[in-house]
C-alpha positions as CSV (number, residue, x, y, z in Angstrom):
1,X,-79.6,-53.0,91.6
2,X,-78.0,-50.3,93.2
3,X,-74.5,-52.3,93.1
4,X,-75.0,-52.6,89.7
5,X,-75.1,-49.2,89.2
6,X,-71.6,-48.6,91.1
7,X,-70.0,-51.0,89.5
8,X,-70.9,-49.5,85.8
9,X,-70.2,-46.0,86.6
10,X,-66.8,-47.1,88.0
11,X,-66.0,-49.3,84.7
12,X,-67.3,-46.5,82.4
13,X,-66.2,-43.1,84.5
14,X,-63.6,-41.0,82.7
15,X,-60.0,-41.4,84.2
16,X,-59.9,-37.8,84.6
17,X,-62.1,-38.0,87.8
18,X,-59.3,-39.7,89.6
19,X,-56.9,-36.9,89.6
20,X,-55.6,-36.1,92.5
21,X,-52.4,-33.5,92.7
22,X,-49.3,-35.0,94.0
23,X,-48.5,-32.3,95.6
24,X,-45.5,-30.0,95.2
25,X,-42.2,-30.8,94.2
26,X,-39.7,-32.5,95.2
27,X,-41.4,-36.0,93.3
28,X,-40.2,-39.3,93.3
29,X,-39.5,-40.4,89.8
30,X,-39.3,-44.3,87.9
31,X,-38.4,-44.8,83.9
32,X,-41.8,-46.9,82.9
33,X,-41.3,-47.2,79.5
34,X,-38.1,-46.3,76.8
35,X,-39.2,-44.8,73.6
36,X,-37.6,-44.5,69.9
37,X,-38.3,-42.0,67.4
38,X,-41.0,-43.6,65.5
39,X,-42.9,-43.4,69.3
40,X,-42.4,-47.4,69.3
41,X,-42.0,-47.9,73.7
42,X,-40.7,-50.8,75.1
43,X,-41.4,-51.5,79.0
44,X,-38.6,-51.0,81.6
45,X,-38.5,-53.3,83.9
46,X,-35.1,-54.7,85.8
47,X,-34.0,-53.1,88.9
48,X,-35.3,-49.4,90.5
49,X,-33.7,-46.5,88.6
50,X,-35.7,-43.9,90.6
51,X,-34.4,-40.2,90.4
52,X,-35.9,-37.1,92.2
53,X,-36.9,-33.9,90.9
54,X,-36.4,-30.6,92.9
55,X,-37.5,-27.4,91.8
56,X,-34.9,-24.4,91.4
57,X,-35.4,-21.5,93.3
58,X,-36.9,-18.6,91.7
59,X,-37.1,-20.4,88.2
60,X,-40.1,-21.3,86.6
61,X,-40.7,-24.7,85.2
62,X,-36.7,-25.4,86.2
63,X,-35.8,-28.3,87.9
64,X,-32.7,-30.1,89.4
65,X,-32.7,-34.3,88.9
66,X,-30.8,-36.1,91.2
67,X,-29.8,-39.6,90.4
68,X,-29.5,-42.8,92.8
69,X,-26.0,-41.9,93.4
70,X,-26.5,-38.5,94.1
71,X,-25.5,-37.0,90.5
72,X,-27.3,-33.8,89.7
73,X,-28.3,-32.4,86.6
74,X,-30.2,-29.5,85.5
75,X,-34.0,-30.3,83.7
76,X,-36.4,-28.1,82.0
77,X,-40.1,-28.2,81.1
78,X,-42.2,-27.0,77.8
79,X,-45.2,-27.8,76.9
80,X,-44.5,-29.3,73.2
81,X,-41.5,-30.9,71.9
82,X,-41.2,-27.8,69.3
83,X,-41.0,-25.7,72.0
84,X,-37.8,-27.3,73.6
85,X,-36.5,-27.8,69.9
86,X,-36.9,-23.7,69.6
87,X,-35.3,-23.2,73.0
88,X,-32.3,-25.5,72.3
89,X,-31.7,-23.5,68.8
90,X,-31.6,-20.7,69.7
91,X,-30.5,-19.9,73.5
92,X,-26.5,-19.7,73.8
93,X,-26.6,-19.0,77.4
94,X,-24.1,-20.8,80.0
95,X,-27.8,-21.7,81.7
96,X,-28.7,-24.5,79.4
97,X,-31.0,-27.8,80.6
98,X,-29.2,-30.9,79.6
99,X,-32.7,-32.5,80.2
100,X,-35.9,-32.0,78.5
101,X,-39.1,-33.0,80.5
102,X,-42.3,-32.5,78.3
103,X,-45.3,-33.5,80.2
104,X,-47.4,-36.6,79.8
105,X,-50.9,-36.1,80.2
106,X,-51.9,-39.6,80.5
107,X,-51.4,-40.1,83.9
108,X,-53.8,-39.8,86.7
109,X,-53.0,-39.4,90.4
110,X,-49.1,-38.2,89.3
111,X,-47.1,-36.4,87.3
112,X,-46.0,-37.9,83.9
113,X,-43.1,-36.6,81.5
114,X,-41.1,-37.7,78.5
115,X,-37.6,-37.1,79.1
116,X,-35.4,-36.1,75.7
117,X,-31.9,-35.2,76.1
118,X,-30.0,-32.4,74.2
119,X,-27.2,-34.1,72.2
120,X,-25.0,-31.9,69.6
121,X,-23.5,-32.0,66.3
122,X,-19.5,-31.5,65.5
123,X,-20.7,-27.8,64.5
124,X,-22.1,-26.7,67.9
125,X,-25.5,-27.3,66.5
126,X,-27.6,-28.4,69.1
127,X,-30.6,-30.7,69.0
128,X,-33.5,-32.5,71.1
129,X,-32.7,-36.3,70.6
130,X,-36.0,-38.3,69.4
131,X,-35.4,-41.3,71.7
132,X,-37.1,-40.4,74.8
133,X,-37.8,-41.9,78.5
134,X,-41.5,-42.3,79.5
135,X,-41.3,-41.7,83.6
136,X,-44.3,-41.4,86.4
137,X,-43.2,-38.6,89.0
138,X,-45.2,-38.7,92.3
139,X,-45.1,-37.4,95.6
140,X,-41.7,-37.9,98.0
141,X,-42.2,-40.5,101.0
142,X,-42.5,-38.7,104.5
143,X,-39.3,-39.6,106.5
């Protein structure tokens, strides 16, 4: 009886009892799923294109991804996708994120984002593209 009873509470317990924090930054990051505009996702799967995410210094919610081969570029995160749209209009700073990272908050056990990139139109107009890059961010191997 009583295994009964652990086995239905672990079928029917909410996912949100098995968070645990990653920890802090720098994560280990893998693309999971590619995503169009109409929010239809298709699976990756081929071989690893894990990044890392470090945080910058003295910035909130500012990051620094660094590709397999060691290429950086600068990421961002907000909390809606109108957020970053409003950021991208309007700030004409030198200090602009070439990456979007808008959090996902169906993952348990790691971090989750959506990654956008900012693309631009011939009159400097700047934009948040719709196609996006579902990724699961966890905690760095000890070495």
């Amino acid at each position: 009886m009583r295994l009964a009873l652990l086995l239905s509470s672990l079928f029917f317990s909410s996912a949100a009892m098995a968070i645990m924090d990653p920890g802090p930054p720098p994560w280990n990051c893998s693309p999971r799923a590619v995503c169009n505009g109409d929010n239809v996702c298709l699976t990756v799967f081929g071989p690893p294109m894990d990044f890392v995410l470090h945080k910058v210094e003295f910035e909130e919610n500012s990051f620094v991804l660094e590709g397999m081969h060691g290429d950086e570029r600068l990421a961002a995160i907000f909390s809606s996708i109108e957020d970053a749209q409003f950021f991208v209009e309007t700030n004409h700073s030198d200090n602009r994120s070439p990456i979007i990272l808008i959090p996902d908050d169906t993952v348990s056990d790691a971090h989750g984002f959506y990654v956008y990139s900012i693309g631009s139109r011939g009159s400097g107009e700047r934009f948040v593209s719709e196609e996006k890059l579902r990724v699961v961010c966890s905690r760095m191997p000890k070495r």
